[in-house]
mmCIF file as Biopython writes it, N, C-alpha, C and O atoms, coordinates in Angstrom:
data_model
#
loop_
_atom_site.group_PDB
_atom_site.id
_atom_site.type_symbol
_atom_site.label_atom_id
_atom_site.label_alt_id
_atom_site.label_comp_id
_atom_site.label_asym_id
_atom_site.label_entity_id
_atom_site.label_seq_id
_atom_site.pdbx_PDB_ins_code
_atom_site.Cartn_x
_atom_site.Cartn_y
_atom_site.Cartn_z
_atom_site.occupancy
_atom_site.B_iso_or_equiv
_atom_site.auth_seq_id
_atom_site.auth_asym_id
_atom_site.pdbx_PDB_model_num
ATOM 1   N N  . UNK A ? 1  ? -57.419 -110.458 35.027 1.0 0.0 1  A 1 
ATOM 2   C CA . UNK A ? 1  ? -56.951 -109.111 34.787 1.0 0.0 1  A 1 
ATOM 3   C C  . UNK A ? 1  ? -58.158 -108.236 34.477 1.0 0.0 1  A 1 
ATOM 4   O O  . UNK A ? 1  ? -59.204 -108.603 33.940 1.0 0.0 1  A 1 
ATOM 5   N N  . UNK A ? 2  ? -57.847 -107.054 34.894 1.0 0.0 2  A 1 
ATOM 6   C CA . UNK A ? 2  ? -59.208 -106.329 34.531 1.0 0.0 2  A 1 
ATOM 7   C C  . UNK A ? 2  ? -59.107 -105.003 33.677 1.0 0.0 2  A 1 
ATOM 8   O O  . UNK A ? 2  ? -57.905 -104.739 33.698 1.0 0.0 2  A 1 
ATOM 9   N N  . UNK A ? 3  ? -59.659 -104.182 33.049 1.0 0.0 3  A 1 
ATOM 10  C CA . UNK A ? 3  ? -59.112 -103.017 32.587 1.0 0.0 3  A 1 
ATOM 11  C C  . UNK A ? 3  ? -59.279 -101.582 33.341 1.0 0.0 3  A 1 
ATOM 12  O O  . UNK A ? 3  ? -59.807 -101.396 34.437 1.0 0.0 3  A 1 
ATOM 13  N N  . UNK A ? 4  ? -58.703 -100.632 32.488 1.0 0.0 4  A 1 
ATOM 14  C CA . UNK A ? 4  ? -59.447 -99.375  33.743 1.0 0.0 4  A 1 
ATOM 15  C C  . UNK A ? 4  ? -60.447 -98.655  33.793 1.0 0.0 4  A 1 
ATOM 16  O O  . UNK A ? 4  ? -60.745 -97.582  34.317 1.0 0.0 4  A 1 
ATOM 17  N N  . UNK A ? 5  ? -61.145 -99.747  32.881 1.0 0.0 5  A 1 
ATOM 18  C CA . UNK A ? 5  ? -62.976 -99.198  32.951 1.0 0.0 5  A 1 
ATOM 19  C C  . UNK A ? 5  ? -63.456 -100.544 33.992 1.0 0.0 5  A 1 
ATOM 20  O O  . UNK A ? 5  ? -64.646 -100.847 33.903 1.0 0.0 5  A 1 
ATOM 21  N N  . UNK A ? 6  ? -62.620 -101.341 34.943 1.0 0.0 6  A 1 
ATOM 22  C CA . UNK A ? 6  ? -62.957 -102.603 35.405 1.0 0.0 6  A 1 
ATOM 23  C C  . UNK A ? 6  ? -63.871 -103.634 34.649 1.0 0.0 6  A 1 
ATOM 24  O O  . UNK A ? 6  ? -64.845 -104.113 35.230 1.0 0.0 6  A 1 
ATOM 25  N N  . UNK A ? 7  ? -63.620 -103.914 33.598 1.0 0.0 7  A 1 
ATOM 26  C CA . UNK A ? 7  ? -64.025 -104.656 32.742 1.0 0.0 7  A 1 
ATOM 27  C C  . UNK A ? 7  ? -62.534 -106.193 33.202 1.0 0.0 7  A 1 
ATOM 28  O O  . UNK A ? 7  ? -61.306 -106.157 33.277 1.0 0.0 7  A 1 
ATOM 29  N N  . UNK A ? 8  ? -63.585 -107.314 33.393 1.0 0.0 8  A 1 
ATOM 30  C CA . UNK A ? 8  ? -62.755 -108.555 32.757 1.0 0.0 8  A 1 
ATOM 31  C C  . UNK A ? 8  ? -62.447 -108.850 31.606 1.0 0.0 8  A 1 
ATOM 32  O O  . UNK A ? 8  ? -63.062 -108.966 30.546 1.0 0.0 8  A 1 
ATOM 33  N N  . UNK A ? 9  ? -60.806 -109.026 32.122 1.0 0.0 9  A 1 
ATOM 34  C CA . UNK A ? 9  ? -60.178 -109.652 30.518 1.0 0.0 9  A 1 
ATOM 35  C C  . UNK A ? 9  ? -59.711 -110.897 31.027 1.0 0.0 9  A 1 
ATOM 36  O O  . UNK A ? 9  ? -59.152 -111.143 32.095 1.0 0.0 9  A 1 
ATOM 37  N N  . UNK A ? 10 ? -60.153 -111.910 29.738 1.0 0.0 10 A 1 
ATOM 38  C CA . UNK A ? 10 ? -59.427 -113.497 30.102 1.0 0.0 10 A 1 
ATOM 39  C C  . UNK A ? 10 ? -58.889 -113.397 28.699 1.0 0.0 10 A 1 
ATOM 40  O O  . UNK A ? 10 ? -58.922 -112.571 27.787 1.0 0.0 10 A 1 
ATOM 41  N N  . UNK A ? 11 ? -58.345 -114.675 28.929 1.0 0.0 11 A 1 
ATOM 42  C CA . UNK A ? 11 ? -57.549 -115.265 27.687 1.0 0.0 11 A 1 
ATOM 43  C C  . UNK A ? 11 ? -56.121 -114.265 27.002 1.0 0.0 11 A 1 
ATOM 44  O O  . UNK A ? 11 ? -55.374 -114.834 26.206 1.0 0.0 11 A 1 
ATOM 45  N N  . UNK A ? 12 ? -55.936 -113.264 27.264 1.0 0.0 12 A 1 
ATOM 46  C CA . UNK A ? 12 ? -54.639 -112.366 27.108 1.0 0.0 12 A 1 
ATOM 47  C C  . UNK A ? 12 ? -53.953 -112.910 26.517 1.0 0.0 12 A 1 
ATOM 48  O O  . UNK A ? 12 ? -53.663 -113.984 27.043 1.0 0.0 12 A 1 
ATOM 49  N N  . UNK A ? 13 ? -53.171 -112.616 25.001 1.0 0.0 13 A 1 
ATOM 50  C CA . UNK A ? 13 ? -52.404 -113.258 24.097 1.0 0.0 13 A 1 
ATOM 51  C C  . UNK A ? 13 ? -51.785 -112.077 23.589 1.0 0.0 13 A 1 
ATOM 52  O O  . UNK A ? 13 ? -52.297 -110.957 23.581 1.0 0.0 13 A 1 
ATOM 53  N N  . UNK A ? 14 ? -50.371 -112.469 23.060 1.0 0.0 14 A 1 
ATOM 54  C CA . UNK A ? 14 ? -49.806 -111.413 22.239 1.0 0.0 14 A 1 
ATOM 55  C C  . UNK A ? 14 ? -50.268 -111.464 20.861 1.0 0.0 14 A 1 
ATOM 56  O O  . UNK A ? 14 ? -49.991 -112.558 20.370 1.0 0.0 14 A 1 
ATOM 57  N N  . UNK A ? 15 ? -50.778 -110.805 20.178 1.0 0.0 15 A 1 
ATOM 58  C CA . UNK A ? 15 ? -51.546 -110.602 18.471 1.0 0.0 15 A 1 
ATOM 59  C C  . UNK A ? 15 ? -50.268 -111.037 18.086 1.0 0.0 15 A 1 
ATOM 60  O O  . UNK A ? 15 ? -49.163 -111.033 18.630 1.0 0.0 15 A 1 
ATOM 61  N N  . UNK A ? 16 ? -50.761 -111.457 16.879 1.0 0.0 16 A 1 
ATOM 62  C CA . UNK A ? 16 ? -49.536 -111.802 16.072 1.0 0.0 16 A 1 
ATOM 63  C C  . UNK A ? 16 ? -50.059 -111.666 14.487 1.0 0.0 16 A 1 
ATOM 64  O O  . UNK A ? 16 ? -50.906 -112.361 13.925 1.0 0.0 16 A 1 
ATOM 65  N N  . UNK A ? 17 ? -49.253 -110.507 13.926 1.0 0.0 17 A 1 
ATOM 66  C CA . UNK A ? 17 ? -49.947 -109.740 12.607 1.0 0.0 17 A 1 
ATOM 67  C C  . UNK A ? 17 ? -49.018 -110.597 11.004 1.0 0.0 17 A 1 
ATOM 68  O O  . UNK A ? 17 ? -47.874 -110.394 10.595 1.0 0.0 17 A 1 
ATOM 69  N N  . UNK A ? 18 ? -49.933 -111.394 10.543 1.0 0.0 18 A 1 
ATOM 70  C CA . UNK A ? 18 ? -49.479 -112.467 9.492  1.0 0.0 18 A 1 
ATOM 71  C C  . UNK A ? 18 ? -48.901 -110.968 8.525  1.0 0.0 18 A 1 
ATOM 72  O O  . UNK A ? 18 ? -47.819 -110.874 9.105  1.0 0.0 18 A 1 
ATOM 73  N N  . UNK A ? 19 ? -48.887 -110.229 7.883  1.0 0.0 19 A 1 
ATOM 74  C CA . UNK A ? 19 ? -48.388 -109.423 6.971  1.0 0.0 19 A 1 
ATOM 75  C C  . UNK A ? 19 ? -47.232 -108.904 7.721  1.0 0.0 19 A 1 
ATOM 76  O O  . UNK A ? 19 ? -46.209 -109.164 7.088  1.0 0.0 19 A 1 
ATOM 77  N N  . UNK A ? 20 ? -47.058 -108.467 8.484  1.0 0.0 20 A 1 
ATOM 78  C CA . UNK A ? 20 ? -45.812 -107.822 9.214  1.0 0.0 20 A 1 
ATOM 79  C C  . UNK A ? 20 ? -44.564 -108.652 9.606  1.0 0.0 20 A 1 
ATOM 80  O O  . UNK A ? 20 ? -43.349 -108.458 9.589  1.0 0.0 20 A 1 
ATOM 81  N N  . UNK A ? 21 ? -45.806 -110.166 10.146 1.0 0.0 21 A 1 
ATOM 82  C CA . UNK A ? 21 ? -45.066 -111.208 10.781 1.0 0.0 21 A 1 
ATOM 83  C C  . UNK A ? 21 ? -44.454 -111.256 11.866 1.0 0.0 21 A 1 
ATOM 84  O O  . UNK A ? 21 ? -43.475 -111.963 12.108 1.0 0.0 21 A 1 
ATOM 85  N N  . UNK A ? 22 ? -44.946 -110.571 12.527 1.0 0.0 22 A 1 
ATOM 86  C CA . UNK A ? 22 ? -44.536 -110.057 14.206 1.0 0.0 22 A 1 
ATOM 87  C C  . UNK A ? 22 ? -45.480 -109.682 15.443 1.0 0.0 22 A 1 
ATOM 88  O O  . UNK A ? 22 ? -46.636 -109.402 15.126 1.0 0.0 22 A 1 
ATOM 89  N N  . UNK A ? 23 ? -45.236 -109.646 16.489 1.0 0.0 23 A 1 
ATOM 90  C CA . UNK A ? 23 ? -46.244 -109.299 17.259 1.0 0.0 23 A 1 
ATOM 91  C C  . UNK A ? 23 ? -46.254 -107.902 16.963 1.0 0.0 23 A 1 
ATOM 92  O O  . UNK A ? 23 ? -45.314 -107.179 16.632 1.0 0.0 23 A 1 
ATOM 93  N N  . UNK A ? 24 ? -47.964 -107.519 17.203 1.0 0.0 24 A 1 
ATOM 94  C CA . UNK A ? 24 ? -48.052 -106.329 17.189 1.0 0.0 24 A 1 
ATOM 95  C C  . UNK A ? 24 ? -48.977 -105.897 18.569 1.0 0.0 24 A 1 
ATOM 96  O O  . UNK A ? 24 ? -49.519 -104.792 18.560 1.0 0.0 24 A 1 
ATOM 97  N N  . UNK A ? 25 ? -49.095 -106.540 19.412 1.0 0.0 25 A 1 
ATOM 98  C CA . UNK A ? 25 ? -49.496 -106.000 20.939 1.0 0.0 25 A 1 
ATOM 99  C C  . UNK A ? 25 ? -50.252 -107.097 21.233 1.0 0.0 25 A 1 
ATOM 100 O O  . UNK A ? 25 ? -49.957 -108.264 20.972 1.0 0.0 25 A 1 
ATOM 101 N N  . UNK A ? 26 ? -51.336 -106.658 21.841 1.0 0.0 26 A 1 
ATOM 102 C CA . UNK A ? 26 ? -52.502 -108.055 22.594 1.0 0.0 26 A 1 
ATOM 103 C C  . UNK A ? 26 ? -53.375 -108.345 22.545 1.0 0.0 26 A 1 
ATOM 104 O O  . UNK A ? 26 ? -54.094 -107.348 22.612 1.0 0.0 26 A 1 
ATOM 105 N N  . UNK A ? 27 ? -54.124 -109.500 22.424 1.0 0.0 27 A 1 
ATOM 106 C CA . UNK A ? 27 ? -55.663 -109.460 22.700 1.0 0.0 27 A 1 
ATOM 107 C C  . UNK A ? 27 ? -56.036 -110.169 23.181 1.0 0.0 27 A 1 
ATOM 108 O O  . UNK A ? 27 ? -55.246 -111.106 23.292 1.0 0.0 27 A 1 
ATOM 109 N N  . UNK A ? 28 ? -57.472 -110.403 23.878 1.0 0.0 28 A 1 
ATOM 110 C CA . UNK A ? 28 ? -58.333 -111.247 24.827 1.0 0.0 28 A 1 
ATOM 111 C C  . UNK A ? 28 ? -59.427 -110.919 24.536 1.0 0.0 28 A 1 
ATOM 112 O O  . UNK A ? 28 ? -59.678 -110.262 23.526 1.0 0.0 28 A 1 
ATOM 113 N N  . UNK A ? 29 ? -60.570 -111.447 25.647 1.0 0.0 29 A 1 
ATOM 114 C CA . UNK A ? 29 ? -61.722 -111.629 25.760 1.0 0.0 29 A 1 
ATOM 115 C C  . UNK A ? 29 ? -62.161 -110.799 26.699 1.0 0.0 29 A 1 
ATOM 116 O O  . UNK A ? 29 ? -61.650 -111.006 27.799 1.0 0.0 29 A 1 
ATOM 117 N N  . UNK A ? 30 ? -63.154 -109.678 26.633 1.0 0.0 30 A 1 
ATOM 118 C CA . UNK A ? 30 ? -63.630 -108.910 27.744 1.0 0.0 30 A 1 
ATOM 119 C C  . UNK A ? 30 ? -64.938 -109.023 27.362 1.0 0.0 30 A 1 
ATOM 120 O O  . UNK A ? 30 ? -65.674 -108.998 26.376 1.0 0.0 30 A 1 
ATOM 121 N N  . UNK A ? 31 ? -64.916 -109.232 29.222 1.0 0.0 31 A 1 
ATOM 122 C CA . UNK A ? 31 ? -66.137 -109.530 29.781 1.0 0.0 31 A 1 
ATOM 123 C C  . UNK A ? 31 ? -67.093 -108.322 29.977 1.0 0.0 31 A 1 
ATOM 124 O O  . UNK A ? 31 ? -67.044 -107.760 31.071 1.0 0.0 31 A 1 
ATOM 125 N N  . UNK A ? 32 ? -67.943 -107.869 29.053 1.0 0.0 32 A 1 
ATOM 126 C CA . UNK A ? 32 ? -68.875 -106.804 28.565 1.0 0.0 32 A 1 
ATOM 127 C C  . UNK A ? 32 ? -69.904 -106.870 29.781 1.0 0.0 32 A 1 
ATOM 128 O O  . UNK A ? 32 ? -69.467 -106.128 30.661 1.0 0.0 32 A 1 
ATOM 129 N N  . UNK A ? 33 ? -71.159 -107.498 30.196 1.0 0.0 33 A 1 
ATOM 130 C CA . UNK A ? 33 ? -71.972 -107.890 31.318 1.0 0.0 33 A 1 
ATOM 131 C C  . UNK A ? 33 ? -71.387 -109.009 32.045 1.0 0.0 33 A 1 
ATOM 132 O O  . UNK A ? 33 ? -71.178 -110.185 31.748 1.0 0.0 33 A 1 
ATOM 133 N N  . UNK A ? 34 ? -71.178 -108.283 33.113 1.0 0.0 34 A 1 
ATOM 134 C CA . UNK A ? 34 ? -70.770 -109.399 34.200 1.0 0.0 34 A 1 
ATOM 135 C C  . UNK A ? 34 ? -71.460 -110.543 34.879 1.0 0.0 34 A 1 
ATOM 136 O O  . UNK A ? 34 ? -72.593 -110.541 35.361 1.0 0.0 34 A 1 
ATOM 137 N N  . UNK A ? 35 ? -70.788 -111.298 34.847 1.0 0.0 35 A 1 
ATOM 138 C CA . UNK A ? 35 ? -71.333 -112.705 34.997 1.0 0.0 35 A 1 
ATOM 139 C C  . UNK A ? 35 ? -72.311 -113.497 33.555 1.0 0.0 35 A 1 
ATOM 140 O O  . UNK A ? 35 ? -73.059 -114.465 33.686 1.0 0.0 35 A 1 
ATOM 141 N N  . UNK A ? 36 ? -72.008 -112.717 32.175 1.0 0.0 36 A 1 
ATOM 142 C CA . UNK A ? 36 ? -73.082 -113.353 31.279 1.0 0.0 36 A 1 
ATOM 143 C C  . UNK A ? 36 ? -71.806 -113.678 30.085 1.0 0.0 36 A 1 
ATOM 144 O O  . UNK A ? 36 ? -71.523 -112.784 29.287 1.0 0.0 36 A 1 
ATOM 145 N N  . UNK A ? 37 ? -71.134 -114.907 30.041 1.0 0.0 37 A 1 
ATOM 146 C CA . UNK A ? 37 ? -70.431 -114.825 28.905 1.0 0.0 37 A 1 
ATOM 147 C C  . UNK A ? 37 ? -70.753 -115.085 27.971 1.0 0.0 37 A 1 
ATOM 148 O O  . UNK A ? 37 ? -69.959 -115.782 27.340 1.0 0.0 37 A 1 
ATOM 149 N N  . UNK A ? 38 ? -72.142 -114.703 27.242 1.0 0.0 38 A 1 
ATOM 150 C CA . UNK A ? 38 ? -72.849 -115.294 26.006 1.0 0.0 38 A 1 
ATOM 151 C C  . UNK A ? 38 ? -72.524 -113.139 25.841 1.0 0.0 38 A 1 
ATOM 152 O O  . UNK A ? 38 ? -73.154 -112.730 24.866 1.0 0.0 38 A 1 
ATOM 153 N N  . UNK A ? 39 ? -71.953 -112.288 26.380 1.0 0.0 39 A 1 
ATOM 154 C CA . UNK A ? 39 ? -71.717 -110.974 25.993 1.0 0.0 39 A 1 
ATOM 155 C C  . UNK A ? 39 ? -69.964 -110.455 26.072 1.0 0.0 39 A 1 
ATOM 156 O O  . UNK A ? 39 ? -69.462 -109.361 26.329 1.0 0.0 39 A 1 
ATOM 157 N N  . UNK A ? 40 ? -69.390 -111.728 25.740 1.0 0.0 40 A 1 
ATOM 158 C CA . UNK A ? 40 ? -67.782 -111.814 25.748 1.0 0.0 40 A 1 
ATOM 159 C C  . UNK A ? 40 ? -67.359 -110.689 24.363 1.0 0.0 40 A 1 
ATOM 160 O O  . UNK A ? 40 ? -67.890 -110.885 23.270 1.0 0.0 40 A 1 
ATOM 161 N N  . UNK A ? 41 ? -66.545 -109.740 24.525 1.0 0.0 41 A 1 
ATOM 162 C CA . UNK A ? 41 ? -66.421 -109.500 22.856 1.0 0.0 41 A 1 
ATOM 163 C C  . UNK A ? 41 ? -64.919 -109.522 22.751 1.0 0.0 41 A 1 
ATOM 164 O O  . UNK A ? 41 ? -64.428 -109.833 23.837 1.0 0.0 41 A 1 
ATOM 165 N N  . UNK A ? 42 ? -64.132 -109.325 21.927 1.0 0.0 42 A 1 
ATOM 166 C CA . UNK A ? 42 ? -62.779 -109.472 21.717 1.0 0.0 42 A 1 
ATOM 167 C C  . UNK A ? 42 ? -62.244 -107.838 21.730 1.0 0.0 42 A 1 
ATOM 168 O O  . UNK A ? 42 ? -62.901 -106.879 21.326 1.0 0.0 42 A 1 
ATOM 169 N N  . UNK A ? 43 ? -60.639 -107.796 22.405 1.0 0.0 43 A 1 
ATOM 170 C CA . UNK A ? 43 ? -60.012 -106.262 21.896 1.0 0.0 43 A 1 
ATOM 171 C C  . UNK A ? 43 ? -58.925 -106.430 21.827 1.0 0.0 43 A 1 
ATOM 172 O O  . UNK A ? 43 ? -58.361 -107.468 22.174 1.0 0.0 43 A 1 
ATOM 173 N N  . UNK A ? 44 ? -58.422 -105.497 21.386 1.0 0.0 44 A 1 
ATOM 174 C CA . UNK A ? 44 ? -56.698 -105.516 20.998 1.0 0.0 44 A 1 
ATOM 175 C C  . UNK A ? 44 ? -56.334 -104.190 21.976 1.0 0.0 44 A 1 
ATOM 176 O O  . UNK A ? 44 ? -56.974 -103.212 22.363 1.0 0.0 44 A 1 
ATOM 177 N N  . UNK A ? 45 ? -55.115 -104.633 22.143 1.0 0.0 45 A 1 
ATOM 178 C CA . UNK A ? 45 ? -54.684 -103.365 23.137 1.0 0.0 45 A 1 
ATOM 179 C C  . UNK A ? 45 ? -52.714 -103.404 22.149 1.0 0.0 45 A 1 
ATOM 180 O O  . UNK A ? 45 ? -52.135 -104.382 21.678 1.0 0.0 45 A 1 
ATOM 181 N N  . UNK A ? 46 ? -52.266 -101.968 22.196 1.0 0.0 46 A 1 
ATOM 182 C CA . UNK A ? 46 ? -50.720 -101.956 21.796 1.0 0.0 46 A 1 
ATOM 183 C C  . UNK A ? 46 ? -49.805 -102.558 22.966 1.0 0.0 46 A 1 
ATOM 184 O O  . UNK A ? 46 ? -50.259 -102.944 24.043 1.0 0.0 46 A 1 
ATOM 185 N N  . UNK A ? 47 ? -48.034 -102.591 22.489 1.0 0.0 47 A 1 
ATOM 186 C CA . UNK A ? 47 ? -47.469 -103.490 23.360 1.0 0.0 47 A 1 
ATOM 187 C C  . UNK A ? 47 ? -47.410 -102.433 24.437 1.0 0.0 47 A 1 
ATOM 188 O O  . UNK A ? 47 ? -46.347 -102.331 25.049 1.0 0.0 47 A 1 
ATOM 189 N N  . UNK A ? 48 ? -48.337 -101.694 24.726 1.0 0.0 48 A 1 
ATOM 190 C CA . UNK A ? 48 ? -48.130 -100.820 26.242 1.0 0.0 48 A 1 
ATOM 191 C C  . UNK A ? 48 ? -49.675 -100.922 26.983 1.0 0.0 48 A 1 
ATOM 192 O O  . UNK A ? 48 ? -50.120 -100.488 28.045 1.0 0.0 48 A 1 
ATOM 193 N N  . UNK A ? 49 ? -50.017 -101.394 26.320 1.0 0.0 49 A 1 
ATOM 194 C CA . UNK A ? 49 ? -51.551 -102.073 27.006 1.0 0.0 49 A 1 
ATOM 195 C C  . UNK A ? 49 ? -52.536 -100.407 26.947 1.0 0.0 49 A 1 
ATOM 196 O O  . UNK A ? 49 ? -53.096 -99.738  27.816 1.0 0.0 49 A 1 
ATOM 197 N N  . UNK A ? 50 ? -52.360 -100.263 25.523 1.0 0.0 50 A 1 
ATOM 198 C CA . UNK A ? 50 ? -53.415 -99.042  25.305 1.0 0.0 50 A 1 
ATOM 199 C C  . UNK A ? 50 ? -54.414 -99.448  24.805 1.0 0.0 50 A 1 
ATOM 200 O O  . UNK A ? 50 ? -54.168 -100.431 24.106 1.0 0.0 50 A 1 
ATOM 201 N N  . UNK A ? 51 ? -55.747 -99.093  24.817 1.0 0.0 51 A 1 
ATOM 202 C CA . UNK A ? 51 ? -56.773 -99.641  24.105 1.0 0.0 51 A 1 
ATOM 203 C C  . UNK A ? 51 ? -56.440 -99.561  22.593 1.0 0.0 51 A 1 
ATOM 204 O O  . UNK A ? 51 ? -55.731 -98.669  22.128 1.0 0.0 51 A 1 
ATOM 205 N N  . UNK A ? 52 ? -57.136 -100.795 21.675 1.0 0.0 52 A 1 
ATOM 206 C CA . UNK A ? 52 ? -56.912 -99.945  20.242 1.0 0.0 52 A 1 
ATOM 207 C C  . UNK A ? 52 ? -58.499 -100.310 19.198 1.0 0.0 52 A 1 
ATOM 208 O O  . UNK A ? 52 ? -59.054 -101.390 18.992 1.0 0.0 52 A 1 
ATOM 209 N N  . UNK A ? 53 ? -58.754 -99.306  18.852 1.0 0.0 53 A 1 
ATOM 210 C CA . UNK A ? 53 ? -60.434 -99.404  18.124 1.0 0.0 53 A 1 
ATOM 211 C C  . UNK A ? 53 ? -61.468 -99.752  19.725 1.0 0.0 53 A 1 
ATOM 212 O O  . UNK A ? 53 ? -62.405 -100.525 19.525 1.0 0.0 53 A 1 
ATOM 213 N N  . UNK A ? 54 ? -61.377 -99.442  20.598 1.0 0.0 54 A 1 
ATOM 214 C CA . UNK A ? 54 ? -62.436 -100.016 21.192 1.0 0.0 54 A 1 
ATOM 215 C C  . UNK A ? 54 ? -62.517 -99.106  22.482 1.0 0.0 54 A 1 
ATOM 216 O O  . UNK A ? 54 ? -61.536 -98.380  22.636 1.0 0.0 54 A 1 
ATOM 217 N N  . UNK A ? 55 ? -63.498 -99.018  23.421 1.0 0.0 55 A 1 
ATOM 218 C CA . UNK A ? 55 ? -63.677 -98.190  24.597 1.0 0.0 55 A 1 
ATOM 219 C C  . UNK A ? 55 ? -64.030 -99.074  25.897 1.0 0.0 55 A 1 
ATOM 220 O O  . UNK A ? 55 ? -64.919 -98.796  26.702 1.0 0.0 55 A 1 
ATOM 221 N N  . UNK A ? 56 ? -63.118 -100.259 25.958 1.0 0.0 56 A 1 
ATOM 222 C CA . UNK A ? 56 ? -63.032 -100.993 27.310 1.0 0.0 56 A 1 
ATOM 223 C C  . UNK A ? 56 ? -62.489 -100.616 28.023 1.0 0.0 56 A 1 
ATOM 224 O O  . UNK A ? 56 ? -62.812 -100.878 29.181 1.0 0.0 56 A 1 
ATOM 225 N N  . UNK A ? 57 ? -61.062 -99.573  27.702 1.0 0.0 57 A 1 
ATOM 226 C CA . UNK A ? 57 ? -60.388 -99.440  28.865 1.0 0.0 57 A 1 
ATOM 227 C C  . UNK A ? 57 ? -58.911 -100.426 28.116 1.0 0.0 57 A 1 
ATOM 228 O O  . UNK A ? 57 ? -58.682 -101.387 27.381 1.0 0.0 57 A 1 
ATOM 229 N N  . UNK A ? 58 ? -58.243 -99.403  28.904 1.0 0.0 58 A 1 
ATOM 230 C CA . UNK A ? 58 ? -56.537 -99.727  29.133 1.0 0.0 58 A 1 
ATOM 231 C C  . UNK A ? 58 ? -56.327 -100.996 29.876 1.0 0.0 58 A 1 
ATOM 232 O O  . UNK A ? 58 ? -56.986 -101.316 30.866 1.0 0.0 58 A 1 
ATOM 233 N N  . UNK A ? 59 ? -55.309 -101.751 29.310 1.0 0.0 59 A 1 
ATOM 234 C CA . UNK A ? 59 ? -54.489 -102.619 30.613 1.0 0.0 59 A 1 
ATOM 235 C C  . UNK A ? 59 ? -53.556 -102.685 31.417 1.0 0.0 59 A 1 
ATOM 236 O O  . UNK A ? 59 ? -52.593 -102.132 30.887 1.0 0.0 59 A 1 
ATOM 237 N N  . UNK A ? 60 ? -53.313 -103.030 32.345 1.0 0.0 60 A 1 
ATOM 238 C CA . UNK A ? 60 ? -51.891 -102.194 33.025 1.0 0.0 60 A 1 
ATOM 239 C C  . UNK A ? 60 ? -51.043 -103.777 33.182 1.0 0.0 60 A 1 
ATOM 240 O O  . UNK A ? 60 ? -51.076 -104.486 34.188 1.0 0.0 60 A 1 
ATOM 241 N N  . UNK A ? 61 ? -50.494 -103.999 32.229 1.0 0.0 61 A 1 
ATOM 242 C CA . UNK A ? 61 ? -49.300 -105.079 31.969 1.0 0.0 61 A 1 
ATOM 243 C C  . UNK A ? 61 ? -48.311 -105.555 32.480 1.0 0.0 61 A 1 
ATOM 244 O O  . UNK A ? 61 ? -47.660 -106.556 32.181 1.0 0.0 61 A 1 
ATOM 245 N N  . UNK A ? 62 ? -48.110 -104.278 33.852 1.0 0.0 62 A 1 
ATOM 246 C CA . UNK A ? 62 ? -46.946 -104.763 34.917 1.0 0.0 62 A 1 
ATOM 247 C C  . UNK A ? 62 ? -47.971 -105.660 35.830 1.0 0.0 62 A 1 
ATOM 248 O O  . UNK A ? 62 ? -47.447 -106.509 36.551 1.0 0.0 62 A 1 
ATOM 249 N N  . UNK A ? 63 ? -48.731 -105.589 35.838 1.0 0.0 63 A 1 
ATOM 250 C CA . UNK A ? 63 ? -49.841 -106.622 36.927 1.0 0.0 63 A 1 
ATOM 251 C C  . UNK A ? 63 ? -49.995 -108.069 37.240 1.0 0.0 63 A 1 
ATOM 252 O O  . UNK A ? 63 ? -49.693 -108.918 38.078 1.0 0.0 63 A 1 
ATOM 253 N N  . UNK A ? 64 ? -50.859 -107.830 35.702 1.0 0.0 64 A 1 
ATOM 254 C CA . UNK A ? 64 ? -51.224 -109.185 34.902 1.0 0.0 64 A 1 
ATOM 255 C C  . UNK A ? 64 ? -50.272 -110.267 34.375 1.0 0.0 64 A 1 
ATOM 256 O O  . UNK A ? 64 ? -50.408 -111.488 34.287 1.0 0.0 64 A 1 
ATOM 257 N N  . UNK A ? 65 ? -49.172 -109.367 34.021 1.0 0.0 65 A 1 
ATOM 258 C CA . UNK A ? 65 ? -48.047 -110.327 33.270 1.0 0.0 65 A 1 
ATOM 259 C C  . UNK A ? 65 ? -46.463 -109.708 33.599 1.0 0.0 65 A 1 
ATOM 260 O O  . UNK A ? 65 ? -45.472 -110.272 33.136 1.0 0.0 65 A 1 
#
């Protein structure tokens, strides 16, 4: 899956927030320099695949999943 800054995302999981106790949207692994995964960093996106704290780019969730 990629975002809409074309950034790779692997690993895609629904967050799951221990105080609330519920999902609260998603996260994975984006691939920052391509082809170097020693520059992997982590993001959270909401359950509509918006970015959240970070400037990778959106996910588009009808795609991927």
């Amino acid at each position: 899956m990629k975002t809409t800054k074309d950034l790779n995302v692997s690993g895609l999981q629904k967050s799951f927030d221990t105080k609330a106790y519920s999902h609260q949207g998603w996260s994975g692994r984006v691939r920052v320099v391509e082809g170097d995964p020693f520059h992997d960093d982590y993001a959270k996106w909401d359950k509509q695949g918006a970015a959240k704290d970070h400037d990778y780019g959106d996910i588009n969730l009808k795609d991927g999943k």
